[in-house]
C-alpha positions in Angstrom: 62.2 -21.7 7.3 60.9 -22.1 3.6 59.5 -25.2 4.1 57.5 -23.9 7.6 56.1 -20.8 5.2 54.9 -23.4 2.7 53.0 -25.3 4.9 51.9 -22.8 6.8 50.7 -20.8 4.0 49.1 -24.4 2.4 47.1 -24.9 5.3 45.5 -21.2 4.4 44.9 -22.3 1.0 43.4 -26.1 2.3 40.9 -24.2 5.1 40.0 -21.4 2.5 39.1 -24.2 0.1 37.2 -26.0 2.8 35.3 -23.3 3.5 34.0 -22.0 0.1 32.8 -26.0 -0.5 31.1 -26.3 3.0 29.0 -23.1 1.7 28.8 -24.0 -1.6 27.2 -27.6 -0.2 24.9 -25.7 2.5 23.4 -23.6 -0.9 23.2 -26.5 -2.7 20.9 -28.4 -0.1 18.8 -24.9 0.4 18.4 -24.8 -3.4 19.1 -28.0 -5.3 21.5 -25.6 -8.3 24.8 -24.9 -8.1 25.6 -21.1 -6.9 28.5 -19.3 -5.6 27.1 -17.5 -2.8 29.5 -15.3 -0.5 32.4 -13.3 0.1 35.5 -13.0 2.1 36.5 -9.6 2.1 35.8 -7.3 5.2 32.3 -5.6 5.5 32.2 -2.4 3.5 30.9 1.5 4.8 27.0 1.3 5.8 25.1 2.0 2.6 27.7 1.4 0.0 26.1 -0.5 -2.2 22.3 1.6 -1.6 24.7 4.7 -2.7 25.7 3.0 -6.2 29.2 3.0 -5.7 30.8 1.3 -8.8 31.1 -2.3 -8.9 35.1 -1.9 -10.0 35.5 -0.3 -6.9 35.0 -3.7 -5.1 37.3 -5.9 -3.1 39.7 -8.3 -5.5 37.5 -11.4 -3.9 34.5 -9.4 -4.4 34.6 -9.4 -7.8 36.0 -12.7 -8.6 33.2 -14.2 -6.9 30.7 -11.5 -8.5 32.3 -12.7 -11.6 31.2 -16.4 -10.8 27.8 -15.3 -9.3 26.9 -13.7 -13.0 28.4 -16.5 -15.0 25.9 -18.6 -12.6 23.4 -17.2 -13.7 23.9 -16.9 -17.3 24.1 -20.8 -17.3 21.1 -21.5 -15.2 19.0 -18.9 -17.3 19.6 -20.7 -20.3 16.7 -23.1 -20.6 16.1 -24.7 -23.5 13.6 -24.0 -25.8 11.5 -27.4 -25.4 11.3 -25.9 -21.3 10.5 -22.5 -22.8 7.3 -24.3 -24.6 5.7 -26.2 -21.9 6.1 -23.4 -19.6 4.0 -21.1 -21.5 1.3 -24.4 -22.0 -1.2 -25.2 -19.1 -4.9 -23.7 -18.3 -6.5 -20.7 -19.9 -8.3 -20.5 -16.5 -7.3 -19.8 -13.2 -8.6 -22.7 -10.8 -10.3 -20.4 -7.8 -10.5 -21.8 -4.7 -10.2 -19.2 -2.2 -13.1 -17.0 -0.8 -11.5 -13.4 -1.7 -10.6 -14.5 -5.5 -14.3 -16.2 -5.7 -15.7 -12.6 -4.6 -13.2 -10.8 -7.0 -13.1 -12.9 -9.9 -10.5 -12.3 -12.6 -10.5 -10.3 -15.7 -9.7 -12.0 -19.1 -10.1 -8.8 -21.4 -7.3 -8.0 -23.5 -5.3 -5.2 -23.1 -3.7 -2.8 -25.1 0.2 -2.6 -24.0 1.6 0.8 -24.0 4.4 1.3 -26.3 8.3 0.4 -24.8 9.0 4.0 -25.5 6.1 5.4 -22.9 7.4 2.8 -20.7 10.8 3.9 -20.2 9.6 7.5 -19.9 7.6 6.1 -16.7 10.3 4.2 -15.5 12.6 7.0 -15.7 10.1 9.5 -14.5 9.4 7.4 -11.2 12.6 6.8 -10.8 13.8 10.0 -10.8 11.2 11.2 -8.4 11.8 8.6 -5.8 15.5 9.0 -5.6 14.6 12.7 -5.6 12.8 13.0 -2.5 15.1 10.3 -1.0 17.9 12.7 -1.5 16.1 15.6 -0.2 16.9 16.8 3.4 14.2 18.5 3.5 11.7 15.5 3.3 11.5 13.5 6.0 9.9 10.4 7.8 11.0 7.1 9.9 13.9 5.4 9.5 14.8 7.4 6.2 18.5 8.1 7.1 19.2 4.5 8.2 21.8 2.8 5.8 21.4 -0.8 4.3 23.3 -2.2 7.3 21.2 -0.6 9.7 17.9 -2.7 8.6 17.2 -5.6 10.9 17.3 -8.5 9.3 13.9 -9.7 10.0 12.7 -6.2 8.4 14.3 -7.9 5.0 11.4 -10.2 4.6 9.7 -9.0 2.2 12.5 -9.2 -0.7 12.2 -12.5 -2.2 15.3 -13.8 -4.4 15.0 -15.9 -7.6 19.0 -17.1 -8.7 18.5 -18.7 -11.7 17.2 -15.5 -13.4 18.8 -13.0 -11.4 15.5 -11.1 -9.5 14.8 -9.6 -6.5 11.2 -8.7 -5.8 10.3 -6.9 -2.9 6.3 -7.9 -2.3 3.4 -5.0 -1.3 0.4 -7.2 0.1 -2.8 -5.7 -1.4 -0.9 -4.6 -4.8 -1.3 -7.5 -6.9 1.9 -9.6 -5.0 -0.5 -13.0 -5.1 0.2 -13.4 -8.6 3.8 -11.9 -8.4 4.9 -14.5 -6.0 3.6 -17.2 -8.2 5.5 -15.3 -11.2 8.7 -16.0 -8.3 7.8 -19.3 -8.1 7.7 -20.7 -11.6 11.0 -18.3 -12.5 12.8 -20.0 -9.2 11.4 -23.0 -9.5 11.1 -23.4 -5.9 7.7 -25.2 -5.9 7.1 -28.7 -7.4 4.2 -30.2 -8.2 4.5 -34.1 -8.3 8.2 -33.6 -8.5 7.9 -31.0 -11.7 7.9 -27.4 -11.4 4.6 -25.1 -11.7 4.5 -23.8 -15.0 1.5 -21.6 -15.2 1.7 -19.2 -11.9 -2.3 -19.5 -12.0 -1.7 -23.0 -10.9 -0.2 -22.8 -7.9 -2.7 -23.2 -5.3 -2.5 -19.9 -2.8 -2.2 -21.7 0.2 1.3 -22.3 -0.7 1.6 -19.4 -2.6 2.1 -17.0 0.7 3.6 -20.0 2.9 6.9 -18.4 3.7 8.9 -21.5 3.2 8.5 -21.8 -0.2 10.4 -18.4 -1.1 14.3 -17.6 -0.4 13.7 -14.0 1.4 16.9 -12.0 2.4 15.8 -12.5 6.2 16.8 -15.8 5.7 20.1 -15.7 4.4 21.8 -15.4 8.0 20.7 -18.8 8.8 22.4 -20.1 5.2 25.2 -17.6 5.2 26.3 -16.5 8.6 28.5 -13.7 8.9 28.4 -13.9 5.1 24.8 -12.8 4.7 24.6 -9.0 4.6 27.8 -9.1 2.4 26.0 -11.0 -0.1 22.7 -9.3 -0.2 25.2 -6.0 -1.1 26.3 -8.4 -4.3 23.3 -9.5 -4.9 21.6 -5.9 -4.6 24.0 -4.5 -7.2 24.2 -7.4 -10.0 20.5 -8.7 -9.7 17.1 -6.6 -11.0 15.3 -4.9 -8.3 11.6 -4.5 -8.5 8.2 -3.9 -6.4 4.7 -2.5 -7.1 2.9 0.0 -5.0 -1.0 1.8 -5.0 -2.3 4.6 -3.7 -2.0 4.5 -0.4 -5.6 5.5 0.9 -7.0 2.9 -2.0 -4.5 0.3 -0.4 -5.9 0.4 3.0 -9.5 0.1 1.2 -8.9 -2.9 -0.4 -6.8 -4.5 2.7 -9.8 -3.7 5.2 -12.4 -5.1 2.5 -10.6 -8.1 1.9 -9.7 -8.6 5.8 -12.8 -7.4 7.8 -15.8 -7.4 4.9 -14.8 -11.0 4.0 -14.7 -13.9 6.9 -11.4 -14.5 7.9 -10.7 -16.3 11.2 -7.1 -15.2 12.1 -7.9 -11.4 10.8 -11.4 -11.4 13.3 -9.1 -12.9 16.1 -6.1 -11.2 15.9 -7.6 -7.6 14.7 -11.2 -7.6 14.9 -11.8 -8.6 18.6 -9.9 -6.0 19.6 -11.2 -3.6 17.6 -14.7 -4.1 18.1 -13.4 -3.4 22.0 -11.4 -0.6 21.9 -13.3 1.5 19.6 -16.9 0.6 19.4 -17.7 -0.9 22.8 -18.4 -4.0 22.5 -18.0 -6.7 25.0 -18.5 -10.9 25.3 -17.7 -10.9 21.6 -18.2 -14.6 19.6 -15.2 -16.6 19.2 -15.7 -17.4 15.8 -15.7 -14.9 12.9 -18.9 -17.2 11.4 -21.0 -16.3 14.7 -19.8 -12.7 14.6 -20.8 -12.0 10.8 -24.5 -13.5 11.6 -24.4 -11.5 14.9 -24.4 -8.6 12.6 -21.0 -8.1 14.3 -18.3 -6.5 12.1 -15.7 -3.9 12.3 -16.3 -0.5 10.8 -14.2 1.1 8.5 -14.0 3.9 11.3 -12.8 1.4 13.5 -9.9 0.3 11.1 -9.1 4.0 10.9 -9.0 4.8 14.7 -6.6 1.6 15.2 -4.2 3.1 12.7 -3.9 6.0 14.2 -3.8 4.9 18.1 -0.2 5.2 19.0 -1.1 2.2 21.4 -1.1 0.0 18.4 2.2 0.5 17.1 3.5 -0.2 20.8 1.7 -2.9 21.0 3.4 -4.5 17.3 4.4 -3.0 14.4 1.6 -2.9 11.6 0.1 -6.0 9.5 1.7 -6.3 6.4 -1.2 -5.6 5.0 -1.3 -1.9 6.1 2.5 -1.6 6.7 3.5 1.5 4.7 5.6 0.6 1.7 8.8 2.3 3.0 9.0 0.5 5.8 8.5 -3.4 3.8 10.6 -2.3 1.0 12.9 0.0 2.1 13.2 2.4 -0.9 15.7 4.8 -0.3 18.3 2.4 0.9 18.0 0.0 -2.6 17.8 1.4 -5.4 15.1 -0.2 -7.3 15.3 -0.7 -11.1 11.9 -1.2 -11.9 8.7 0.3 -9.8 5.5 -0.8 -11.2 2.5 0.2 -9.8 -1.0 -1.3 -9.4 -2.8 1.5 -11.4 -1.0 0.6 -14.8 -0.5 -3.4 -13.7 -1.2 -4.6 -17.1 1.2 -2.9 -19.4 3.5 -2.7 -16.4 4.1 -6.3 -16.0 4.0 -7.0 -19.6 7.0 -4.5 -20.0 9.1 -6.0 -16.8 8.7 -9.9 -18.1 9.7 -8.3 -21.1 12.7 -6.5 -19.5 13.5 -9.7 -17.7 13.9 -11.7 -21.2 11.1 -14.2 -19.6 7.4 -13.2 -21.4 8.1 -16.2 -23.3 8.2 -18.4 -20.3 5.1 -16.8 -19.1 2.4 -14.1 -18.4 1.1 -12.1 -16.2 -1.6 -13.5 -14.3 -4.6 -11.1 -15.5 -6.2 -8.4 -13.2 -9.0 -8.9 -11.0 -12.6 -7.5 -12.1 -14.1 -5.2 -9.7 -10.6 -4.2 -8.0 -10.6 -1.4 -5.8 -10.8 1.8 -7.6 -9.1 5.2 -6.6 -12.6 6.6 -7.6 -14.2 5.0 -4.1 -12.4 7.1 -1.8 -14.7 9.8 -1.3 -17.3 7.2 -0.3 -14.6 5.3 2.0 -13.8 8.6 4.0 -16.9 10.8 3.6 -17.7 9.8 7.5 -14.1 9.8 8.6 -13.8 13.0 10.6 -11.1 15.5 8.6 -8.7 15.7 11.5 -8.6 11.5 11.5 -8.2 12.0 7.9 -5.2 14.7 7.9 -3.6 12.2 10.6 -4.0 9.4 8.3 -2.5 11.4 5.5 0.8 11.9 7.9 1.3 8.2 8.6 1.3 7.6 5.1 2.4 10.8 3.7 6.0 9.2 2.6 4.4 6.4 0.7 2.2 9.2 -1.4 5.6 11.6 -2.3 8.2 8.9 -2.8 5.8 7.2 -5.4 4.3 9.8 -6.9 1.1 10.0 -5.5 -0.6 13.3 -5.8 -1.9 14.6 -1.9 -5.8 13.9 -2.0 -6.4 17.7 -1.5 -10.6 16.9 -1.6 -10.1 14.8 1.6 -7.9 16.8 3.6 -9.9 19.8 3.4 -13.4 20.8 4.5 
């Protein structure tokens, strides 16, 4: 009888085994470093880890592996200081070979850093204002009362992971996430140029910078993890630091529709632009190519943006582009608690105070600020022929995005 409990309770311990170095191998292939990536114990209560329980309160296994996970990354963060040198070597200049960063150019000027003292005071204050209004019954939109577990996993695609320094970053198109992907990139490491990693983020050519390939995103993790995915995402949620940047909402969808319907872009006129140009200012036999469109005199209007945001027929027909997707529904704000929210406004000191927070400004810098970014100032111009009631509407759609972030409510455009 002893002797059938022993083996029995070997063969346990042999599969257990077998199992922790089959996933340890499958993240080894994904990522080329060593890291502990799951857990065994049963799924926890929707939200658990989005409702800060403590980490003591986890599972035994939980926090043996946790235990491993952080010890991970404390040995893969440790570069040495001859790495730490030629990272922050390379060009003074970005190389700019894309139409939209010819138009906008970039801006060199130096700027002077707030003080680390102002910048926990912001930190704290937006913070506080977005779990706030999270909290508060009162205050309502789409999907707020969802838990963590309740996000589709192909929703989770905008959270991109770096292990070896222990970073989430959930990226905002149109709010500087360009050059925070290729921060990702040279911190991960995930990106090799003639079989060395990129060193200056200016580098990296964009083209590869937004291919979706080169970054590990959480709606990935259930082809690497399985059953295991969700759990880990909890673990790395809690242990790793959370950040995203956001804008003013109406300046947001400014700068997407000028860099998406003033500038040629094929897949934007195809995919967007045809149909607008249909639907909402009558136009029929419409070029095929954005090229013959633009010398056609052929463009969509900024009216015509705004009428396709607010057609219910559009979100029917797909949920919103990216580029216009509200910021609650890419980054999910009241289910993860963020630890850092930046915001486009303030970019410079901003990211000088996260790479700081993240022990890494010596590995790199911020990529600096384009020139003639879109300023909050131009909204009157933007909505001066937008009808008020389109304009109230608008407001609704993105009302969540202006009071979780601390927007103030453009009073002069909602009112005659």
């Amino acid at each position: 009888m002893t002797k059938a409990r022993l083996l029995r309770l070997s063969v346990v311990l042999v599969s257990i085994f077998m199992i922790l170095l089959i996933i340890v191998y499958w993240d080894n292939v994904g990522t080329a470093h060593f890291y502990l990536h799951t857990s065994f114990s049963r799924p926890r209560s929707p939200g658990a880890i989005a409702a800060g329980e403590d980490w003591e309160a986890l599972p035994d296994v939980d926090e043996f592996l946790a235990k491993l996970l952080s010890s991970s990354l404390k040995q893969n963060s440790s570069i040495p200081r001859k790495t730490e040198q030629l990272l922050v070597q390379g060009s003074n200049k970005p190389v700019v070979s894309n139409l939209e960063e010819n138009v906008r150019g970039y801006d060199w000027s130096t700027h002077k850093d707030r003080s680390s003292l102002d910048q926990e005071k912001l930190q704290v204050e937006r913070q506080r204002t977005l779990r706030e209004f999270c909290a508060n019954s009162s205050f309502t939109f789409p999907t707020k009362e969802r838990s963590f577990d309740d996000i589709p996993n192909y929703e989770l695609n905008h959270l991109i992971v770096d292990d070896r320094h222990g970073v989430i970053y959930c990226y905002v198109p149109k709010v500087a996430c360009t050059n925070w992907k290729r921060v990702m990139i040279v911190l991960s490491e995930s990106l090799l140029d003639q079989g060395v990693p990129y060193r200056n983020p200016l580098d990296i050519p964009r083209e590869h910078v937004h291919n979706t390939s080169t970054h590990l995103t959480f709606n990935k993790f259930w082809r690497r993890y399985g059953k295991f995915s969700r759990h880990l995402m909890k673990i790395k949620l809690k242990k790793y630091t959370k950040f995203l940047f956001v804008r003013d909402p109406f300046v947001r969808l400014i700068s997407a529709f000028r860099s998406k319907f003033e500038l040629e872009n094929e897949d934007f006129y195809r995919r967007f632009a045809i149909p607008m140009l249909k639907l909402y200012s009558n136009h029929t036999n419409l070029p095929t190519s954005v090229s013959e469109a633009f010398g056609a005199g052929l463009k969509v209007s900024f009216s015509d943006f705004i009428q396709y945001l607010l057609d219910p027929r559009t979100e029917k027909m797909a949920p919103f582009n990216e580029h216009w997707r509200q910021v609650y529904r890419l980054c999910h704000p009241c289910q993860i608690d963020y630890d850092f929210i930046g915001k486009l406004e303030t970019l410079d000191e901003d990211a000088a105070y996260l790479l700081q927070l993240l022990k890494v400004d010596r590995l790199l810098r911020f990529p600096p600020s384009y020139r003639n970014r879109t300023a909050s100032s131009w909204e009157d111009n933007w909505f001066a022929k937008i009808p008020l009631a389109w304009r109230q509407q608008l407001y609704k759609l993105y009302e969540a995005d202006f009071v979780l972030f601390g927007y103030p409510k453009p009073e002069n455009l909602l009112k005659d």
